[in-house]
N, C-alpha and C positions, 0 to 999 in steps of 0.2 A: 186456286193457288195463286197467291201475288208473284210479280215479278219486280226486282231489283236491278237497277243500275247501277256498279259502282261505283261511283267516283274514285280518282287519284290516291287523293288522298286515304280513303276506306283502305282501297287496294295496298297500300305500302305501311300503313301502318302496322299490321303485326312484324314485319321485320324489324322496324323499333325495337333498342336494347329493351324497353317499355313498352310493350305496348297498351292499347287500352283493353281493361279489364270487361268492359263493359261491351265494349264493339267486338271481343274474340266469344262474351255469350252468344252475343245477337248472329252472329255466324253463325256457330254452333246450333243455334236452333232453325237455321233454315237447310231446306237441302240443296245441296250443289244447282239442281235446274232451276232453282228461282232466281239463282243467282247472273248477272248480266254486266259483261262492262262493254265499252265502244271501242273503235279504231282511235278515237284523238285520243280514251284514257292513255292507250298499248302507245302511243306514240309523245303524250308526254311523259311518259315514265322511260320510257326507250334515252328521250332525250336528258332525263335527270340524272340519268345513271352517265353517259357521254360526259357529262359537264362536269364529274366527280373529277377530281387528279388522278392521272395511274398509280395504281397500287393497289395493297392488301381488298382494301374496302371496299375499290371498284369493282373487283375482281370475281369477288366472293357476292357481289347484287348482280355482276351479270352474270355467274351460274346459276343464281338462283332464276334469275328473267330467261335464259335459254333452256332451262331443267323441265323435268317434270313438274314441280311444283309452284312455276313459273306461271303468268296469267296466260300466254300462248297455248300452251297446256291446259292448264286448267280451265279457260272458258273458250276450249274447244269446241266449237258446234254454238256458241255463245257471245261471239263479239258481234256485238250492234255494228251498221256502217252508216256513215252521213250519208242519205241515201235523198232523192226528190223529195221524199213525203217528210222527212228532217231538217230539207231545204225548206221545206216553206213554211214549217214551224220556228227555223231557226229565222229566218225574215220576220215572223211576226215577235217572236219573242227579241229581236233586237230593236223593232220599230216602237214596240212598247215602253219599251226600256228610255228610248231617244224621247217618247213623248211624256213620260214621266217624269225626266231630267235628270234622270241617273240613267247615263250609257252604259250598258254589260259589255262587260269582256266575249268576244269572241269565240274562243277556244271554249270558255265557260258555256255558254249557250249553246253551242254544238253540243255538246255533252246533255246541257238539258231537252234540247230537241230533240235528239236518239234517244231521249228514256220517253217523252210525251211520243211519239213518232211508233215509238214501238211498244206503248201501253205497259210503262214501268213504272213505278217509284222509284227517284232520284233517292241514294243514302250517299250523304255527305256531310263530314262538320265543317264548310265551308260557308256557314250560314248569312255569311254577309253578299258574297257571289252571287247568290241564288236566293236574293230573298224575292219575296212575294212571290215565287213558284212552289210548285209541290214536291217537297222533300222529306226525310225522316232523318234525324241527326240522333242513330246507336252512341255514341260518344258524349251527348251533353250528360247524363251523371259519369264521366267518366274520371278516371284518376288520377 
């Protein structure tokens, strides 16, 4: 059985009025325990939903983030943490980056050191973040 890291992005896209037709298959055909996201995804999505204005919309993403249905919940027993052994992936995976001449993001890299760190595949269509590491982008035939 493979295991999967979410990314952000993966995670918030089915609440899209839209979402992608092709990444709600790719879901669907995995079962819930392959499925994996980290402490920074829970914690930039925490902070995306804060940076909304109050209202309707806000409202209604943060029942959905405190709910059952919400990733707390849902990858109960399941969230990765930046841990030593992510530390020192994530050091190498930023030293590389520095020595190639394209510096990675931070935040970015944490997320990809908890999925290496923890024997996952990275899914994300963020494929410019994260190139030259190992990813699966469910979303490129998407709609």
């Amino acid at each position: 059985m493979s295991r999967y890291l979410l990314d952000t992005n993966i995670i918030s896209n089915p609440l899209k009025p839209r979402p992608s037709d092709s990444l709600i298959a790719w879901l669907d055909d995995r079962a819930d325990e392959e499925l994996f996201t980290c402490s920074m995804n829970l914690g930039e999505i925490w902070s995306g939903i804060l940076e909304l204005p109050v209202g309707k919309k806000r409202r209604e993403i943060e029942t959905w983030f405190t709910g059952p249905r919400g990733p707390q919940a849902f990858f109960r027993g399941r969230m990765l943490a930046f841990d030593e052994s992510a530390a020192l992936v994530w050091g190498r995976l930023m030293s590389d980056g520095v020595q190639a001449g394209r510096p990675r993001s931070p935040a970015d890299m944490i997320i990809a050191a908890v999925a290496e760190a923890n024997d996952c595949i990275l899914v994300t269509d963020n494929e410019k973040h994260f190139a030259g590491l190992k990813f699966i982008n469910p979303m490129r035939a998407a709609n």
